[in-house]
C-alpha positions as CSV (number, residue, x, y, z in Angstrom):
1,X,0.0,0.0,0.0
2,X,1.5,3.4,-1.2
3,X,2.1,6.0,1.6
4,X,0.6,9.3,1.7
5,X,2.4,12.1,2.4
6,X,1.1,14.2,5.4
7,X,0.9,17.8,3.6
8,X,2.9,20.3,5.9
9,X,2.5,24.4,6.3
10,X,4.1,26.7,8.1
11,X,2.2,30.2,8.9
12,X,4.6,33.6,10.2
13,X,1.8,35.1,11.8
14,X,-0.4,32.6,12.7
15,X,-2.2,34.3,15.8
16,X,-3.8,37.0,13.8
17,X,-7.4,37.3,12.5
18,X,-6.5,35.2,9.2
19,X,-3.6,33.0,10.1
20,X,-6.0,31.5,12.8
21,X,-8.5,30.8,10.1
22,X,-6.5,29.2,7.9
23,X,-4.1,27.0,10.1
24,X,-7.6,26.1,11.0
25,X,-8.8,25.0,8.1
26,X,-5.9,23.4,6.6
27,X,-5.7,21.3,9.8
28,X,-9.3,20.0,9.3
29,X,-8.1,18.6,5.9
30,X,-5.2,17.3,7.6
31,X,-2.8,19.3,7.0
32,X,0.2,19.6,9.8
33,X,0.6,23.4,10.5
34,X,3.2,24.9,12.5
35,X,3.7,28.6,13.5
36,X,7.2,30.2,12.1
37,X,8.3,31.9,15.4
38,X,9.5,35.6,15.4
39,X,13.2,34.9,15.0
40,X,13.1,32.6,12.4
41,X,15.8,30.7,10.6
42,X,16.0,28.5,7.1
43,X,15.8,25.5,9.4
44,X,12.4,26.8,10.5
45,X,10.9,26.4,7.0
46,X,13.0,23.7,5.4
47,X,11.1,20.4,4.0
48,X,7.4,22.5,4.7
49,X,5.4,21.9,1.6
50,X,4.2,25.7,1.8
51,X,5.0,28.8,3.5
52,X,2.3,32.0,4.4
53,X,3.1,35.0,5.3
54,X,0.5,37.4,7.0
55,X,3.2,39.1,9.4
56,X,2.4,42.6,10.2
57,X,1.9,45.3,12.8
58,X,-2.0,46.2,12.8
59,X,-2.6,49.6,10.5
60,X,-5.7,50.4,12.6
61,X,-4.1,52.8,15.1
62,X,-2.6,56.5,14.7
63,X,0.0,56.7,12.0
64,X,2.7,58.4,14.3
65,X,6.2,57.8,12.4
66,X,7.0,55.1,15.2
67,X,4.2,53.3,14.3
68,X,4.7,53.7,10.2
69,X,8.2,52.2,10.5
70,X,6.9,49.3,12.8
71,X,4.3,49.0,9.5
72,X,7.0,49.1,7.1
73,X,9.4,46.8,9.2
74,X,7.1,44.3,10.1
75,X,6.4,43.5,6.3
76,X,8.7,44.6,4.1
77,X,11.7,43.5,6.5
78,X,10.3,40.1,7.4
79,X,9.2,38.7,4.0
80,X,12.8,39.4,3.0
81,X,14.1,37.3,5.4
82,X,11.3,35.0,4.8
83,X,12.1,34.8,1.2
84,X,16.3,34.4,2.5
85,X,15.1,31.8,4.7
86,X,13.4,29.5,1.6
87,X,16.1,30.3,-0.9
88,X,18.8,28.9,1.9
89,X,17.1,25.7,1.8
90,X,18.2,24.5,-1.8
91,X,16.4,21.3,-2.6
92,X,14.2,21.1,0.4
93,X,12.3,24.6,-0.1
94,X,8.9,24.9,0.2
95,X,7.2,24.5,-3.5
96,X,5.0,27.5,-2.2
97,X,5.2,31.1,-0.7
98,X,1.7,32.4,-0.2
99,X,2.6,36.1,0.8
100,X,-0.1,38.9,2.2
101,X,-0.5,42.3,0.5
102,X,-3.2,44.6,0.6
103,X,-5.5,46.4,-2.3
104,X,-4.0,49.5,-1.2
105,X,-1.6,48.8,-3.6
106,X,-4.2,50.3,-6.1
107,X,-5.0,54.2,-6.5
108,X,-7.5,55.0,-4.2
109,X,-11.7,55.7,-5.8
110,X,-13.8,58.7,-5.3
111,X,-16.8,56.0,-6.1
112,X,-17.6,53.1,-6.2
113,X,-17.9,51.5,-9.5
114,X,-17.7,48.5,-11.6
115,X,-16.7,50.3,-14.8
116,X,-12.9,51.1,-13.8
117,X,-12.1,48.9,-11.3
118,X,-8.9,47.6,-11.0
119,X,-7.8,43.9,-11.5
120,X,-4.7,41.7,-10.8
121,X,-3.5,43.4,-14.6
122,X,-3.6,46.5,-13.7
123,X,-0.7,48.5,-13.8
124,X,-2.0,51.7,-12.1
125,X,-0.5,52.4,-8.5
126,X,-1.9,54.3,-5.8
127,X,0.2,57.2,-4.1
128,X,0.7,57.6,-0.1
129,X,1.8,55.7,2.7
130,X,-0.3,52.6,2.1
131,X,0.3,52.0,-1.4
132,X,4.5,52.4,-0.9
133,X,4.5,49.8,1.8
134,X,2.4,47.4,-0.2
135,X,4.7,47.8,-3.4
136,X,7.5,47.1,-1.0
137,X,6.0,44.3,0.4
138,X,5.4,42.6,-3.3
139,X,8.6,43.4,-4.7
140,X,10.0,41.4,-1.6
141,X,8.1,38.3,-1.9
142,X,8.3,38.0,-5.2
143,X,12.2,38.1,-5.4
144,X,11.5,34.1,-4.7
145,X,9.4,33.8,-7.8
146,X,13.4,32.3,-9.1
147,X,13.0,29.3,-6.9
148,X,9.5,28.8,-6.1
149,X,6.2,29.9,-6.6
150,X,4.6,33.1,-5.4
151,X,1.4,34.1,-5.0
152,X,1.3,37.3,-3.5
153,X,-2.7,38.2,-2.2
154,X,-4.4,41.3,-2.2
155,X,-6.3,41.4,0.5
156,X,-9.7,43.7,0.5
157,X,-11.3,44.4,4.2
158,X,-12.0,40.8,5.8
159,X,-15.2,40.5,7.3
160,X,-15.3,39.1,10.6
161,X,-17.0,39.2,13.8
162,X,-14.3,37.9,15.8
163,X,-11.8,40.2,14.9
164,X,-10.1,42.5,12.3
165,X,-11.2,46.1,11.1
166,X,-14.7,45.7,10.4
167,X,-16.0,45.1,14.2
168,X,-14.5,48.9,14.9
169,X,-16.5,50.1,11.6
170,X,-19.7,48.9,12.8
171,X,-19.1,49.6,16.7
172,X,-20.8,52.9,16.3
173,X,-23.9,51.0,14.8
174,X,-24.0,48.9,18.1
175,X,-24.2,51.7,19.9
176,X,-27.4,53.2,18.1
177,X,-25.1,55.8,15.8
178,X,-25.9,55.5,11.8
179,X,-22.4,56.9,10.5
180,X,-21.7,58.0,7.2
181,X,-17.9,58.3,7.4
182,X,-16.2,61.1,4.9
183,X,-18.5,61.4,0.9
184,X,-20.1,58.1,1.4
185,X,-19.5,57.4,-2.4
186,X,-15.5,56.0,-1.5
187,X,-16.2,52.3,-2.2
188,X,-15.1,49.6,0.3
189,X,-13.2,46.1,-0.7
190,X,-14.2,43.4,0.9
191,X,-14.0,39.6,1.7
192,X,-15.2,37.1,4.2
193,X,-12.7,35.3,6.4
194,X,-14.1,32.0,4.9
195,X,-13.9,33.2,1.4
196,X,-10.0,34.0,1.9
197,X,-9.7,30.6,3.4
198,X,-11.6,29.3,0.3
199,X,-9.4,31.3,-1.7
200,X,-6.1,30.3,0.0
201,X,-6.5,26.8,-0.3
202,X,-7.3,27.2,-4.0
203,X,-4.0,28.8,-4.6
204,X,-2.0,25.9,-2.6
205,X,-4.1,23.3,-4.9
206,X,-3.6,24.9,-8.2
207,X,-0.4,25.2,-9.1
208,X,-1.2,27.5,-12.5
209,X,-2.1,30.6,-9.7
210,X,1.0,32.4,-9.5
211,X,1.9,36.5,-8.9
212,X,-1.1,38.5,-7.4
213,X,-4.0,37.2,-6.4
214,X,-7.3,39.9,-5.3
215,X,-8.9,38.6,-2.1
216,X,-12.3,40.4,-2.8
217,X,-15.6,39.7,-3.2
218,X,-17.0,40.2,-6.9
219,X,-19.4,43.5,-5.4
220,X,-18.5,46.8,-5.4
221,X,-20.3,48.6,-2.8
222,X,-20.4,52.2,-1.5
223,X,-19.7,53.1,2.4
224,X,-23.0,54.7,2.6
225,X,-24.5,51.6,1.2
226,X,-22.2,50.0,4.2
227,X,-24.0,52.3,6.7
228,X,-27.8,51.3,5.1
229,X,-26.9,48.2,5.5
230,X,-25.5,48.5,9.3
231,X,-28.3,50.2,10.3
232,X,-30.9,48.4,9.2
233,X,-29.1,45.3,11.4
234,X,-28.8,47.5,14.4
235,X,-31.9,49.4,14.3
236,X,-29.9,52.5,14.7
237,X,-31.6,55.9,15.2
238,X,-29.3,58.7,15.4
239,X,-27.8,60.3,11.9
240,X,-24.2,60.9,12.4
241,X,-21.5,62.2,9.4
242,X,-18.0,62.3,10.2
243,X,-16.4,64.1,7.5
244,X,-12.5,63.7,6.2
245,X,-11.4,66.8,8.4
246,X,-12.5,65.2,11.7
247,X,-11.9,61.7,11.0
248,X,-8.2,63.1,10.5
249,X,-8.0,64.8,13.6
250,X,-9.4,61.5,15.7
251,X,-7.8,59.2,13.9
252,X,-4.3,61.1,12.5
253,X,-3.5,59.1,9.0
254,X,-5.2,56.0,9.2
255,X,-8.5,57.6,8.5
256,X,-7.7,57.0,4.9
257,X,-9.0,53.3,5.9
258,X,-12.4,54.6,5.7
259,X,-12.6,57.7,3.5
260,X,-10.8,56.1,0.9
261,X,-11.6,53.2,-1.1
262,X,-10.3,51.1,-3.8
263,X,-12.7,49.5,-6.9
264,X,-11.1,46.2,-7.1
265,X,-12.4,42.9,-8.8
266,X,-11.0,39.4,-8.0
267,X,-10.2,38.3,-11.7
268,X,-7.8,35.7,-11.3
269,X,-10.5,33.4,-8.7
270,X,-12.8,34.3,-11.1
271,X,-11.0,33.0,-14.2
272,X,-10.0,30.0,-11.9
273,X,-13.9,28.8,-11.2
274,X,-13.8,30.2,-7.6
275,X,-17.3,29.7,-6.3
276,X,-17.7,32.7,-3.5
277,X,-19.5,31.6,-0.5
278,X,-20.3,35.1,0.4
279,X,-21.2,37.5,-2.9
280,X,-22.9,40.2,-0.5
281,X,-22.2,41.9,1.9
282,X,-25.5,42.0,2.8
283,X,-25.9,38.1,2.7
284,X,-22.3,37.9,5.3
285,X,-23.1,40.1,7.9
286,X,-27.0,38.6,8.4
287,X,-25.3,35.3,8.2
């Protein structure tokens, strides 16, 4: 009787929001995950089947210069030691490198609109903060596309009610407040945390998906049709807009998280027959 081989991942930055989800996940199909510690070496990834890299400091708090270099650092600066770590171990690297970027990486929309959104072939970049560290984060993890393959993912704003951005968006909602956060029109890119774990373990099963990969769902939706749709879940009362000039005061830089917005479309899981689980955004937060 042939053996099967016991498929084997390692995840830097397995305790966040997604890592949790997917080490999950792969382990009920029986994968063996382990978490790449902090101060990694080429040992630590050496003979794994795939490697993922969600590693970063959270971008949901004031964007003091401290805090943009611990950004910057704790991407850029640890895929390329990632990628170091895999290229050091010759024969027995990882066939995979599934690394995390963000759709920040494209020019930012005044609204939100299926007629020029951007795909995985677009060449357009976005300008700011945001978009530099995500083009530095790319260029990183793709300097192992010469001995193994990348798949670097976009990732939209994951929907989740146990963690991530989105339960600080809608906390206001809880609390009876209907926001409309800067124009309204900016669109929001999103994704459920199952549909990136859907996502993710197409990539490790195709072998064709390769370069960048948009975790989004296939809407495009508005933040004041966010705020419709938050209210009408929370029964909220009270109409309250928080334009771009107070938002920047409470919130320093980062407020570009909610008064700016990306149009975005997943072509390559499209092309590839990804069947979304959650299309709506409606449908995933009445789930």
């Amino acid at each position: 009787m042939a053996t099967i081989k016991i498929k084997t991942a390692g995840i830097r930055g397995a305790s966040g929001l997604v890592g949790v989800a997917v080490k999950r996940e792969l382990e009920s199909d029986g994968w063996i995950v382990k978490q790449i510690p902090r101060n990694f070496s080429s040992e630590d990834v050496k003979g794994l089947d795939v490697v993922i890299n969600l590693a970063g400091h959270s971008i949901n708090c004031r964007w003091r210069e401290s805090e943009k270099r611990e950004i910057r650092e704790s991407r850029i600066n640890t895929t390329s030691k990632i990628v170091n770590a895999i290229k050091e171990c010759g024969d027995e690297a990882p066939a995979l490198l599934i690394s995390a970027s963000a759709v920040g990486i494209y020019p930012a929309s005044e609204i939100a609109s299926p007629d020029n959104a951007y795909d995985e072939y677009s060449e357009e970049r976005g300008s700011g903060f945001l978009s530099e560290v995500c083009i530095g984060w790319e260029t990183e993890a793709l300097k192992a596309s010469s001995f193994t393959r990348v798949a670097v993912i976009r990732l939209g704003v994951v929907i989740s009610s146990s963690g991530g951005a989105f339960p600080k968006l809608s906390l206001p909602f809880k609390l009876g407040l209907s926001v409309r956060y800067g124009s309204g029109k900016q669109p929001l890119s999103w994704i459920s945390l199952e549909d990136v774990t859907g996502a993710v373990k197409l990539i490790i099963n195709d072998s064709s998906i390769k370069g960048a990969v948009n975790l989004v769902a296939p809407q495009i939706i508005n933040m004041s049709d966010v705020k419709s749709l938050l209210s009408g879940i929370y029964k909220t009362l009270i109409p309250l807009h928080l334009p771009d000039s107070i938002l920047k005061i409470a919130m320093g830089g980062s407020h570009k998280l909610v008064t700016e917005g990306q149009n975005v479309k997943p072509s390559v899981l499209l092309s590839k027959g990804y069947n979304f689980k959650h299309k709506t955004l409606g449908e995933t937060l009445r789930r």
